[in-house]
SEGU-138901 format. One line per 8 residues: number of its first residue (from 1); for each residue x, y, z of C-alpha. Coordinates in Angstrom, 2 decimals. Layout:
BEGIN
NUM = X,Y,Z; ...
This chain:
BEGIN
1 = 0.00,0.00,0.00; 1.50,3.64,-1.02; 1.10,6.17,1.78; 1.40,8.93,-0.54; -1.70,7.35,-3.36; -3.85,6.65,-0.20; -2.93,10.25,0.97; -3.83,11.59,-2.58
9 = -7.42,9.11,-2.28; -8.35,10.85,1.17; -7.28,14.31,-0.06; -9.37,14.10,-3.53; -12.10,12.59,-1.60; -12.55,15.12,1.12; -12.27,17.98,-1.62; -15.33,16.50,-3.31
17 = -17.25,17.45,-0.73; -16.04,20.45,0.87; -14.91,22.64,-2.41; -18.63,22.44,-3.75; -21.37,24.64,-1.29; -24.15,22.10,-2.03; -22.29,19.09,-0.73; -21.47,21.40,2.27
25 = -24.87,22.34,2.78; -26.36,18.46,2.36; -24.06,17.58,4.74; -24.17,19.55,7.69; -27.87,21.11,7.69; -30.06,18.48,6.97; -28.22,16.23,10.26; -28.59,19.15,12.83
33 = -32.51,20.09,11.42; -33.39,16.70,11.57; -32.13,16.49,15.19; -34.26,19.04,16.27; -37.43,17.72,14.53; -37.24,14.93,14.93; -36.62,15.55,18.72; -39.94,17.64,18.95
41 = -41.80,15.01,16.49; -40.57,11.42,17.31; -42.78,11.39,20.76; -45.17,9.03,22.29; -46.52,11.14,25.11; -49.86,11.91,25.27; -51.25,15.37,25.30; -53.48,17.95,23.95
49 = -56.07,14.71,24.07; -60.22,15.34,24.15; -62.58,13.46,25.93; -66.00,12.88,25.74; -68.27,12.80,28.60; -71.46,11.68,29.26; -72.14,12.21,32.70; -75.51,9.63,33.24
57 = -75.51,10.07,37.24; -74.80,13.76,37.58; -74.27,13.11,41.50; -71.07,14.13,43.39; -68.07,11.55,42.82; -68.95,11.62,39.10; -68.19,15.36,38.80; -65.31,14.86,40.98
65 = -64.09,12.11,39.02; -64.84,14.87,35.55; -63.03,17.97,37.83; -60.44,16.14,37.78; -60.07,14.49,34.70; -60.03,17.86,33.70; -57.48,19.28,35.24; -55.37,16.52,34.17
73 = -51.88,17.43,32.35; -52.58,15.08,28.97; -56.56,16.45,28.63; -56.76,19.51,26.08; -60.50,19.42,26.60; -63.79,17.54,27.74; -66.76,17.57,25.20; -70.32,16.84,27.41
81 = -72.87,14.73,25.79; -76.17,13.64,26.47; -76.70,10.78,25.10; -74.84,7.31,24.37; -74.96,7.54,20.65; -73.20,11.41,20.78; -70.25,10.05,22.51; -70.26,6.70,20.30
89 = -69.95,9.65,17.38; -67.74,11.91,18.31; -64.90,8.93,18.98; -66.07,7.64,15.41; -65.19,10.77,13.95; -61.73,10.92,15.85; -63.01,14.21,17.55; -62.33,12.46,20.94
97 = -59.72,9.88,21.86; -61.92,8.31,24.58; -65.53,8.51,25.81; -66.02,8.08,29.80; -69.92,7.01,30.38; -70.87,7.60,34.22; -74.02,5.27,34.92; -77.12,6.94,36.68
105 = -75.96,4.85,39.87; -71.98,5.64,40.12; -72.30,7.74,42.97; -75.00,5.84,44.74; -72.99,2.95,44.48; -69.73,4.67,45.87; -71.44,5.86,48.87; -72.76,3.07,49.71
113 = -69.67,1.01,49.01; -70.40,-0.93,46.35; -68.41,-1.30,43.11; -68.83,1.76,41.21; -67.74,1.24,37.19; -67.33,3.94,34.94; -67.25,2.97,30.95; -64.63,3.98,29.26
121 = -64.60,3.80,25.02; -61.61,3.97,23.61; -60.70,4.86,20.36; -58.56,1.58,18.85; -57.20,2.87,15.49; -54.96,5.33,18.03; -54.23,2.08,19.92; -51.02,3.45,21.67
129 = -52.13,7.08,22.33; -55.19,5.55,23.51; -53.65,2.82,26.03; -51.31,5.52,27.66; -54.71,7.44,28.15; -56.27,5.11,29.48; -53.88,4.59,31.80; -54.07,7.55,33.08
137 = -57.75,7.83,33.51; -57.03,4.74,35.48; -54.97,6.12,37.62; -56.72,9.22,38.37; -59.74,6.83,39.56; -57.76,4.68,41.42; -56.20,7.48,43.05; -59.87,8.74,44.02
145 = -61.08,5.43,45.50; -57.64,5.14,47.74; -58.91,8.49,48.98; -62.33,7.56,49.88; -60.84,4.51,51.26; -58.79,6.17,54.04; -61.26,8.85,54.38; -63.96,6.40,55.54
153 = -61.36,4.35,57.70; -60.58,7.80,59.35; -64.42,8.19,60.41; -65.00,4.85,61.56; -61.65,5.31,63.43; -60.40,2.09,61.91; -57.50,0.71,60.18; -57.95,1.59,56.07
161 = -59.74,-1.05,53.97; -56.63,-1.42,52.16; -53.99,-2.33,54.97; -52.46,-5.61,53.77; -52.65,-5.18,49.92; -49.48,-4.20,48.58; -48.45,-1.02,47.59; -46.66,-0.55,44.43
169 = -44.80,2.61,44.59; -43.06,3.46,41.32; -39.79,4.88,41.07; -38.12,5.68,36.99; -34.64,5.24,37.37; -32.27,6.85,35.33; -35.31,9.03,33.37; -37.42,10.06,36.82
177 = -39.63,12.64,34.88; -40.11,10.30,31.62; -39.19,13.15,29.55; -39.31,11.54,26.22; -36.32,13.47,24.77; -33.56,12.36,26.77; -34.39,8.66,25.10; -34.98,10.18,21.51
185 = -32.11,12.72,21.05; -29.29,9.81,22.09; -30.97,7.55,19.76; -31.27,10.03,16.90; -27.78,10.18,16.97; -27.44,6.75,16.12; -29.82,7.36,13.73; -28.60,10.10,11.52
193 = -25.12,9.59,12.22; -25.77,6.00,10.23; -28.08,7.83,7.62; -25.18,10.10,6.96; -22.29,7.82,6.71; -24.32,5.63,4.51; -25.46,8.06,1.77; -22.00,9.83,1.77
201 = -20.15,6.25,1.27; -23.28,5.18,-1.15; -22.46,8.03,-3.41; -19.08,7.80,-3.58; -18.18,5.75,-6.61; -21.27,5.90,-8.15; -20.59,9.51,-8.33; -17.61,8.47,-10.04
209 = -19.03,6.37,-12.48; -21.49,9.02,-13.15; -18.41,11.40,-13.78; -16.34,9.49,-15.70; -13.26,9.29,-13.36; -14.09,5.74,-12.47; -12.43,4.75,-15.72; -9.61,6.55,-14.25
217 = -9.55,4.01,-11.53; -9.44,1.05,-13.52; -6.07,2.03,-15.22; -4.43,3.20,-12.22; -2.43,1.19,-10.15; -4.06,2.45,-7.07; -5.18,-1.19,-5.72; -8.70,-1.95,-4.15
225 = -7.92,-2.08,-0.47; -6.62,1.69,-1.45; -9.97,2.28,-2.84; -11.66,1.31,0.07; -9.47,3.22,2.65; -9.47,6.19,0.33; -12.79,6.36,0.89; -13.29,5.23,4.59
233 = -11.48,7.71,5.99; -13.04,10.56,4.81; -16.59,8.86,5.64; -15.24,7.97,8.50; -14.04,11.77,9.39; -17.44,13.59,8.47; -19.46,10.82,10.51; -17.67,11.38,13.67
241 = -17.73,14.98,13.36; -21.42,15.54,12.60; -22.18,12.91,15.54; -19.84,15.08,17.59; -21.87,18.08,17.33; -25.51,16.21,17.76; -24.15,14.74,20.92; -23.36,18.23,21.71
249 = -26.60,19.47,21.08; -28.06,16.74,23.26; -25.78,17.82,26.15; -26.04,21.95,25.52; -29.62,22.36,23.60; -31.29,19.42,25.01; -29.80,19.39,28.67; -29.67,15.58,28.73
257 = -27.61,14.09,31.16; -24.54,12.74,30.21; -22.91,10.31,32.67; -20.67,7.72,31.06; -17.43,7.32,29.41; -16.77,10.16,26.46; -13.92,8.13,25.26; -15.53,4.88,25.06
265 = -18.57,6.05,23.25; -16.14,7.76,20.33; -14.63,4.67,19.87; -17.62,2.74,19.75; -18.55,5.41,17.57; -15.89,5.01,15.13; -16.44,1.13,14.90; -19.82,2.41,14.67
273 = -19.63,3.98,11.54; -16.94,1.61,9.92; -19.54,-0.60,10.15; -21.99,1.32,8.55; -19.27,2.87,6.04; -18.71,-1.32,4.34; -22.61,-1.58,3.47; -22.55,2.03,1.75
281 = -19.35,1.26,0.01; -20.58,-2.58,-1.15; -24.08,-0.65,-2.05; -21.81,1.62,-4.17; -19.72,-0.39,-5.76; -22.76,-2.38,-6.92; -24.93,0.54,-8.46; -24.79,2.26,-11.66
289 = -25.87,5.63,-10.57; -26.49,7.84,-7.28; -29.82,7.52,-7.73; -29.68,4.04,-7.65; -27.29,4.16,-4.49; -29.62,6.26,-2.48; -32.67,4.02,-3.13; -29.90,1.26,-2.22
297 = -29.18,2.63,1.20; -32.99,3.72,1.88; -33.69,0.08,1.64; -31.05,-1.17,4.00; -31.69,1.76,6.32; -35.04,0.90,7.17; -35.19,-2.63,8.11; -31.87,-2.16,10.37
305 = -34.18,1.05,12.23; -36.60,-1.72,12.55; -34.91,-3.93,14.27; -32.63,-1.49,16.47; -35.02,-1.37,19.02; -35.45,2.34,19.20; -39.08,2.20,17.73; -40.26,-1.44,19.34
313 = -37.82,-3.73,21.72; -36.13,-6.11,20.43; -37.55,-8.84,23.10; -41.02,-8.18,21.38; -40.06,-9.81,18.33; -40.26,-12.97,16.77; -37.30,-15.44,17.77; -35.65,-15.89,14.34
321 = -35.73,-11.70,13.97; -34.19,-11.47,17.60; -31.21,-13.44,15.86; -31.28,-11.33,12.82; -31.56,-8.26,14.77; -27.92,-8.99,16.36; -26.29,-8.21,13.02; -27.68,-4.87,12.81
329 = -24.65,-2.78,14.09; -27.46,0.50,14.89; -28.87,-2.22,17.73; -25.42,-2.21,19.41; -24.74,0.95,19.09; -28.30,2.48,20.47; -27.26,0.62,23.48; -24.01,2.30,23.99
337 = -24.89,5.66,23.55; -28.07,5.73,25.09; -26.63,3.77,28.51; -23.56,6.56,27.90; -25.98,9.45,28.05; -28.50,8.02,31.05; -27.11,5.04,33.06; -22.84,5.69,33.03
345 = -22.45,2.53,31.04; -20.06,0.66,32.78; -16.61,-0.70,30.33; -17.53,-4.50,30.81; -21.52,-3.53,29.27; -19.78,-0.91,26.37; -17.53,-3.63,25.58; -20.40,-6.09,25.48
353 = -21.52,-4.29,22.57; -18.70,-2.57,20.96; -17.29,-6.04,19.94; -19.96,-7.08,17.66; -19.20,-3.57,16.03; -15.95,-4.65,15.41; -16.62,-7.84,13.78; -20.05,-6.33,11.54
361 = -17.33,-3.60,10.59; -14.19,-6.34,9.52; -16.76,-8.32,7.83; -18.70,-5.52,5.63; -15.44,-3.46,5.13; -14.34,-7.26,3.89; -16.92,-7.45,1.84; -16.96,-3.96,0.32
369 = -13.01,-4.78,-0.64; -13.83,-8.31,-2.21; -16.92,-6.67,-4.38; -14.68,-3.44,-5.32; -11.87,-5.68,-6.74; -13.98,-7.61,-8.67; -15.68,-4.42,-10.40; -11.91,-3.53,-11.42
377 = -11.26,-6.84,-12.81
């Protein structure tokens, strides 16, 4: 290998991108505005939600149980019907998320101490927003009945009717206000960071073969493996970079915790994106044009998102796609940088996951170096 062709590879291939504005531009705004969309967008809290009412009983615990419902953090507003078939409509036509149906007999019922049910209709095609509210409306009952509870155990100067049961007190460790952007913002930098390596590796010689100075290549006497570090290195140098500054923004913008090993992350980082860096260059060695290389890495992007983790776990899937799943090298690293930003990841857990980087990234930079030398031959 010639240090001064490989020099000449890097130089040429970092000056494709940074002498022409538009590359600039592609590079380093669409990262850092996705970030912050994306941070804002990719949620799954609940809020701003409208309920229904229909209030059958009109007596005293069902308008506390309505008071506060209302007052609730997640409720945007309560729409009062009169009648069964209103609030059957007005979740049909997605105007509420939920319906809450008080019978004429709730409040009799819960002063005389009798199981009092309320009805709640949820709306299913919103199955997730829907759950977490109901959740919440369960809680907010459940709260009210402990209440009543230990208010009638204080007049009757007796021990409440719940002493025995367990009490499940719940404590969020390492996230204690759920706030859903410390999770999304370390994950998004998995995300993009392996969006952006990909495309910029994808284009690379299929830009050349679109240009012409492919042909170059195959009368040179620059040999593959030069080819392939050539164009690693500068990948390799705008990933890091670009995932430097989102992890900034995380720490600065965001004010997300960060608690484990800077060090350690970078160079999971770096294995990271070598990793990622073999499927773009195999993907572009393969195509005939960028186009073609884009749609290329759009369809390999996808399905390893899919089975990362960040949008379902990993435990929820099938068997077969739990085993599939461990060659996805965005899995590992969600892992890392996520337990690097929240939890201080201890070494033995980053190292856990760092070495299946290492071996995705020997085996697809392997790969991208066998499939390159055969498109010279």
């Amino acid at each position: 290998m010639s240090l001064s062709r490989l020099a000449s590879l890097i130089v040429k291939e970092l000056l494709s991108y940074l002498r022409d504005p538009k590359s600039r531009i592609s590079l380093i705004a669409p990262p850092l505005l996705q970030l912050l969309i994306f941070s804002f967008a990719a949620t799954l809290d609940v809020r701003n939600v409208d309920l229904a009412i229909l209030d059958q009983d009109g007596g005293k615990w069902s308008q506390e149980i309505i008071a506060r419902v209302g007052a609730a953090s997640f409720v945007d507003e309560l729409l009062p019907v009169h009648r069964p078939q209103d609030l059957e409509d007005l979740v049909d036509r997605r105007r509420a998320l939920a319906g809450l149906r008080f019978p004429a007999d709730f409040s009799r019922d819960v002063a005389a101490g009798r199981p009092a049910r309320v009805q709640v209709l949820v709306d299913g095609r919103r199955a997730n927003a829907g759950q977490i509210a109901l959740q919440d409306l369960t809680a907010i009952t459940a709260g009210l009945g402990a209440e009543i509870a230990d208010s009638r155990a204080a007049a009757a100067n007796a021990p409440t009717s719940s002493a025995g049961v367990p009490q499940v007190v719940v404590r969020h460790w390492f996230n204690p206000n759920l706030i859903y952007q410390w999770f999304v913002v370390p994950s998004l930098v998995g995300i993009l960071a392996m969006f952006l390596s990909l495309v910029v590796t994808a284009l690379s010689i299929a830009r050349e073969r679109e240009l012409g100075t492919f042909d170059q290549l195959l009368v040179s006497p620059v040999k593959p493996l030069e080819i392939i570090v050539g164009k690693t290195v500068p990948a390799l140098l705008i990933g890091t970079v670009m995932a430097s500054l989102m992890v900034a923004a995380g720490v600065f913008v965001f004010r997300i915790p960060f608690t484990g090993s800077l060090s350690l992350l970078f160079l999971s980082l770096m294995l990271f994106i070598l990793s990622v860096v073999g499927i773009g260059l195999t993907v572009s060695s393969i195509c005939q044009t960028q186009q073609q290389a884009i749609l290329g890495s759009f369809t390999i992007a996808i399905p390893v998102i899919l089975m990362s983790g960040f949008a379902t776990p990993v435990e929820n899937m099938p068997v077969w796609l739990q085993v599939v799943a461990q060659a996805s090298p965005l899995k590992h690293f969600l892992i890392i940088v996520q337990g690097s930003f929240l939890k201080a990841l201890p070494p033995s857990d980053v190292f856990a996951n760092a070495w299946p980087l290492a071996v995705i990234a020997a085996f697809t930079l392997t790969l991208a170096t066998v499939v390159v030398q055969r498109r010279l031959q």
